[in-house]
C-alpha angles and dihedrals in degrees: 000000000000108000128211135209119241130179125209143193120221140174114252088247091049088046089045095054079043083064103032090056086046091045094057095060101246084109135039093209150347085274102063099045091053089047083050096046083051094046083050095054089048101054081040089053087046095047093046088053091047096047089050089048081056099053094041083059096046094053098044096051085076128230119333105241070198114112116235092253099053088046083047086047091059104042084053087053095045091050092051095045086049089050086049090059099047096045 
């Protein structure tokens, strides 16, 4: 993947927490925390609009004539199915 260069402008705290985080060993430079962060923001943004996706549907499918303990009953059963997957 081409790379390109950017240049920034930060605060001297915000410079201060880009070296502490590189400091500590979880990132070999400036460069690779602010791609993860970006990374971060990305998979955050995806999972916003999914999770919105989600609400609209559910909104739209219209009122349960289910009572709250059958829907409580299947969410039990689909968690266990979903244990018994992953074991």
């Amino acid at each position: 993947m081409a790379m390109v260069r950017k240049t920034i402008t930060v605060t001297e705290k915000m410079d201060a927490w880009i070296k502490s985080r590189v400091e500590s060993g979880d990132y070999g430079n400036d460069s690779e925390y602010i791609r993860d962060l970006m990374r971060r923001d990305e998979d955050l943004r995806r999972a916003e609009s999914e999770l919105r996706e989600m609400i609209i549907a559910a909104e739209n499918s219209g009122t349960s004539t289910r009572t709250f303990d059958e829907i409580w009953a299947e969410g039990v059963q689909r968690a266990e199915a979903k244990m018994k997957k992953t074991a």
